[in-house]
N, C-alpha and C positions, 0 to 999 in steps of 0.2 A: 560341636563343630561340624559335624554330617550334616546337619539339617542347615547349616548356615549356607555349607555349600552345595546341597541341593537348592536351597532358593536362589541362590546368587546364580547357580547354571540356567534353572528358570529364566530368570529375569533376563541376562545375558543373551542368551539366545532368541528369546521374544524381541528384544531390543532390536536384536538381527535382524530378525524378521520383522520387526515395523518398518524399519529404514528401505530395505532390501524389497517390499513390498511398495514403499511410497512411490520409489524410485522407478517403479514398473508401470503404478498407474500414472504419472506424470509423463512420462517421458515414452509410454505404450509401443513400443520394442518389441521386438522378437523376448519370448523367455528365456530362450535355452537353456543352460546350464541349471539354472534357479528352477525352473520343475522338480528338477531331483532334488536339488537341497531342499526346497520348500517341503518335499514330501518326506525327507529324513528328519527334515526340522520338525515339524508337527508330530513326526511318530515319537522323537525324541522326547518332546516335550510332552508329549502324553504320559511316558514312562516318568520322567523327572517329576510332574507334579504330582501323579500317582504316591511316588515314591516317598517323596514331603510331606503328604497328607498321613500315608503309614507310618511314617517317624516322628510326627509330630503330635498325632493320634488326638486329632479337634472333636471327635464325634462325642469328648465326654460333654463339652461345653454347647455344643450344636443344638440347635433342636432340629425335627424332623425334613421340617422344610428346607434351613439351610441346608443341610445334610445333603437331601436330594439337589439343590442347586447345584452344590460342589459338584457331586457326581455326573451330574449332569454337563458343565463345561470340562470336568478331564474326557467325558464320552465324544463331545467336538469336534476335538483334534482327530481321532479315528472318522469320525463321520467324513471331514472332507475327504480325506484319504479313498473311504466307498465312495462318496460321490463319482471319483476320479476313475476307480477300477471299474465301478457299474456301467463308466461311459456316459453318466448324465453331466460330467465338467470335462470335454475333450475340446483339443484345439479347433476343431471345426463347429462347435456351439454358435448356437443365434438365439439368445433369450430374447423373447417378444411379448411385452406386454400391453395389456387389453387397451385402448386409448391413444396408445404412444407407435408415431410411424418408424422411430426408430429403433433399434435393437440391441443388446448388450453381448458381446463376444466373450471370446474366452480369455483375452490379454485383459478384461477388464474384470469380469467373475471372477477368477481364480485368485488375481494379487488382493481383491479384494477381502474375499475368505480370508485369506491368508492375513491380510491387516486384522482382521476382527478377531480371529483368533490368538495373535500377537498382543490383544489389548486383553483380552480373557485371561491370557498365561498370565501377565504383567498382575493383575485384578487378585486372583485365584492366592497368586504366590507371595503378595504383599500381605493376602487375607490370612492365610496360613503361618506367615512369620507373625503375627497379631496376634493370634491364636479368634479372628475375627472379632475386634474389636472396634472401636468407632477410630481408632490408631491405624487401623488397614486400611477404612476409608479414606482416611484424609491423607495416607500417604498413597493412596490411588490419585485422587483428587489432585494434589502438587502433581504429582510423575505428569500424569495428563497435562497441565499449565506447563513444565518444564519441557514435554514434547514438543507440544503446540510453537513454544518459544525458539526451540532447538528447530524446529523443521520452519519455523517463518524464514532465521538466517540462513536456513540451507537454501529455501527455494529461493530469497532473492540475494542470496553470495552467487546460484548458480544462474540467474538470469542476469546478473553485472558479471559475473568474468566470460558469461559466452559473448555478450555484448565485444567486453575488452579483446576478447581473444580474437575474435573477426572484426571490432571495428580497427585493433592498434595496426592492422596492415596495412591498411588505406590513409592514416596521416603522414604528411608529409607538410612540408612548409610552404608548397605549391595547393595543398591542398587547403590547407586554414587561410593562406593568402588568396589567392585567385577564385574569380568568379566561373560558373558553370557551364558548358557548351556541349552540343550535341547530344541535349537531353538528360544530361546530369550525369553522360559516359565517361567526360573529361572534365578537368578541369577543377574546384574544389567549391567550397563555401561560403567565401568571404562575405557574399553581400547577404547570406542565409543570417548568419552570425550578428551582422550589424542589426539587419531589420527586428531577427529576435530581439536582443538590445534593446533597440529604442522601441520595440512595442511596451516589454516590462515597465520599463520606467516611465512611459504614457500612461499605463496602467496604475501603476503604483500613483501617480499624480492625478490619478481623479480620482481613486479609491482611496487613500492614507487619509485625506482630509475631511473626505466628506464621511466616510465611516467613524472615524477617531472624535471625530465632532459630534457627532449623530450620538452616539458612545456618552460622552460626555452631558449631553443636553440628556439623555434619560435617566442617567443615572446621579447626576449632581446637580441637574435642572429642574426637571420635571415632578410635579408632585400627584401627578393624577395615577392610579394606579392602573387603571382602568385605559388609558391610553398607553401605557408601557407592556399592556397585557397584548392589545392588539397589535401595537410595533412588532414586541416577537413573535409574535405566531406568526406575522406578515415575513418578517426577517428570515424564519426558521424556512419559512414555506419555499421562500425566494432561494434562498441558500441549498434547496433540494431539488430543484427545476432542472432538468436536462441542459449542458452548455447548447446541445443544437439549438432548444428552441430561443437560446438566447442570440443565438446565428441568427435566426430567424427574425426576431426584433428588431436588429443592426440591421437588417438585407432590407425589411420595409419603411424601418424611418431613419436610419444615419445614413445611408448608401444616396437615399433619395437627398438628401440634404449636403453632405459632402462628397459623395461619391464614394469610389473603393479605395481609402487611404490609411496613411498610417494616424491619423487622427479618430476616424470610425472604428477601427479597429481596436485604437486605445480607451477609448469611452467605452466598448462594448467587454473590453475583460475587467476595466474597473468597474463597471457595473456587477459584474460575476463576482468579481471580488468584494464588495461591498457586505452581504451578509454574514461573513467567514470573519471579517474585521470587525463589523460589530458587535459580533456574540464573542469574539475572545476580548475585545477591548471591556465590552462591560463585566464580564468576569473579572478582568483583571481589574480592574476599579471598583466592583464590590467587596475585591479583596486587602484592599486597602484600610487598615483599623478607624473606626468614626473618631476614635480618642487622638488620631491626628488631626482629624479636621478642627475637634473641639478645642485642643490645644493651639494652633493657628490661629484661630478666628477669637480665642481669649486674650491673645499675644495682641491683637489689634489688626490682624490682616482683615483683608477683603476677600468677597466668594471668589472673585476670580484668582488672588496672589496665593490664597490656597490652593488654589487646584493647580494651577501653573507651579507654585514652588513646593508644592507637599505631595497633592495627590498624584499629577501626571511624572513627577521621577519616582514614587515609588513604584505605580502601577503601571514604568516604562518594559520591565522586562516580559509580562505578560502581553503588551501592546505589539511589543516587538515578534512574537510568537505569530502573532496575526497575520503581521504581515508577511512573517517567512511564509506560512501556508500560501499567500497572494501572489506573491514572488513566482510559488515554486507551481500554483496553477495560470500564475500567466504564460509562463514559459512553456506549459507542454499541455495546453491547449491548441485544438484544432479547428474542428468544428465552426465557433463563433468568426475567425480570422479569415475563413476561406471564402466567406463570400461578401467581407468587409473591408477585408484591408489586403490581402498578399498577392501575388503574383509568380511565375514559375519564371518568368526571364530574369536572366542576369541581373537586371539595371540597377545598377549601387543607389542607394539611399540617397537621393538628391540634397542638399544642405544650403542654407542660408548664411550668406557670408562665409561658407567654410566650415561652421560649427554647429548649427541647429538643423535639424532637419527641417523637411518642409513638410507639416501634416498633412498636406493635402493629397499627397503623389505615392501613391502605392510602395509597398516593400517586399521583399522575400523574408521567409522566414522558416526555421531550421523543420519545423512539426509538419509545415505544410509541402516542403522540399523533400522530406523523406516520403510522407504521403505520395508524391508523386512519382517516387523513384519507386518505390513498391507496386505503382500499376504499369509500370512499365517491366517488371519483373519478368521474367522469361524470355520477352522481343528486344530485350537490349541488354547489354552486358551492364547492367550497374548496381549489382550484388553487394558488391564492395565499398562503390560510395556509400551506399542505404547505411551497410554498417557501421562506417565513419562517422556519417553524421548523427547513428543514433547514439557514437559514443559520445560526439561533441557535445549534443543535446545533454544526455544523463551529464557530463563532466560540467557543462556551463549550469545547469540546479546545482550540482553540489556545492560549485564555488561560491555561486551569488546565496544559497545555503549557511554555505560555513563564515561567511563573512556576515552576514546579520545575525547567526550565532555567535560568532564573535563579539560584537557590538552588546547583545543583549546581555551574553555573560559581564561582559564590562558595567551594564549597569546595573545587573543582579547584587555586584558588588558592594553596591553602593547602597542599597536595603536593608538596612540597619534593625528594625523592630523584628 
């Protein structure tokens, strides 16, 4: 039971100190307080694993070299400790290294130490309940995956509630209703919201079809293999292109052709979107069993009432995955919009009869409104709007999100093999 709770204090406190250590290089603060506990902590932990190694007594099963590693990571923990007293890690450090103009401080050395020695204890004290077995490793190996996993949802739980917490002051029903004036100081976001809107769904309408198609002709069509090889590679390549230089494309030949509208604009994120659809559509479609198609096409169907009634409802929930990605980069893209389709004035969404837009005539939109409210930061007060509308932004992905998750689960349902 000693030795259980010496590892479990180990562990425990390294834990401590991983967290406590993240939390310093992200967010690069003042340390206060945390110097001294860091420097109790490490002394602590040098004693605690010291102490597990003595009670556990590994050196029968050890050889030489392990032996000295061990010794070697409980000697660590004292090393930073000198560093710290020697005055080679004091707050007034400037590490400069050869090539690089800029320089590493003491808010970013010292939590750092202090991470790497938090994974050592972690390491050391898993190896020692093992008695260093391949059992230590791999439950190193999980711990690390279970961090990693555990510190994704921290950092982004903690970059959505700072959002929520400064953008929920700034909604208002004046503010989701009403368009913007004096710079985005007053007034709210209504026409930001519509333009996003109908950009998406512009978007999604020349990318859902011409990808899902493309999709299908390679993978239920095509028999060359040798042309399916160069499709991806071309797909893959496209699909890894910077969105600016896809800006860039739109600004030389859609702008000259249509102008700056909300039609340029939508051709130009469905074109972005285009590779993301095809590489999950054909997945999804390769995942589809051949002993469906064979049993369709035995039954008397045709190539197409197969793929129509067999292959595109099984391989819908995969399809559907595509295009949430598409969705959720049309909506919070910039870049390619700003010099195709948006505009920072007010003017609502022009419309046809009252219900279609007009593609021709410019829109605002939520990415490129906050954009603007951010270079105005300092010289105007509109702190407050920026964070409104980047909560609107993040809230309008999750909904148009959770509703094509919706959808997809609904036809997951219905995939039967």
């Amino acid at each position: 039971m000693r030795l259980k709770i010496l590892e479990m204090a180990s562990v425990g406190l390294a834990l401590t100190l991983f967290f406590t250590s993240i939390a310093a290089l992200v967010l690069q603060s003042g340390l206060g307080h945390l110097e001294r506990f860091w420097d109790w902590g490490l002394l602590a932990l040098a004693v605690l694993l010291a102490a597990s190694a003595a009670t556990a007594r590994p050196w029968k099963t050890l050889g030489p070299k392990r032996a000295s590693m061990l010794q070697a990571d409980i000697l660590f923990f004292p090393l930073i400790l000198y560093l710290r007293i020697s005055g080679l890690v004091v707050p007034d450090m400037r590490l400069q290294l050869s090539g690089l103009d800029g320089s590493f401080g003491y808010n970013l050395v010292f939590p750092f130490l202090v991470l790497l020695a938090s994974l050592v204890a972690i390491k050391d004290a898993l190896n020692i309940h093992y008695r260093f077995t391949t059992k230590g490793r791999q439950a190193f190996v999980f711990s690390l995956i279970r961090l990693s996993a555990l510190l994704t949802i921290l950092i982004l739980g903690g970059i959505f509630f700072t959002i929520l917490f400064k953008g929920m002051w700034a909604l208002s029903p004046e503010f989701l209703t009403g368009p913007h004036y004096s710079l985005g100081q007053k007034g709210g976001i209504s026409t930001c919201i519509e333009g996003t809107f109908w950009l998406i769904v512009g978007a999604m309408l020349v990318s859902a079809p011409l990808g899902i198609g493309a999709s299908i002709y390679l993978n239920e069509y095509s028999r060359s293999i040798k042309l399916k090889r160069v499709i991806s590679i071309a797909v893959g390549g496209l699909n890894g292109v910077p969105s600016v230089v896809y800006g860039l494309f739109g600004l030389a030949f859609l702008v000259a052709t249509f102008g700056i509208s909300l039609l340029a604009g939508s051709v130009i994120l469905g074109l972005m979107n285009l590779p993301t659809i095809i590489l999950t559509s054909q997945e999804a479609l390769k995942s589809v069993p051949n002993s469906l198609r064979e049993g369709s096409v035995a039954l008397g169907a045709s190539k197409w009432q197969t793929i129509k009634k067999v292959v595109l409802p099984s391989a819908m929930p995969g399809i559907l995955t595509g295009l949430i990605l598409g969705v959720a980069r049309a909506a919070g893209e910039t870049a390619p919009i700003m010099w195709t389709a948006v505009t920072f004035t007010a003017m609502p969404v022009q419309k046809i009869y009252g219900v279609i837009p007009d593609p021709y005539q410019p829109v605002n939109n939520l990415c490129y409104h906050l954009l603007q409210l951010i270079y105005f930061l300092g010289a105007w007060d509109v702190e407050s709007n920026a964070w409104g509308t980047a909560l609107v932004l993040i809230l309008l992905v999750l909904v148009l999100n959770l509703a094509a998750i919706m959808v997809r689960n609904h036809y997951r349902k219905k995939v039967s093999w």
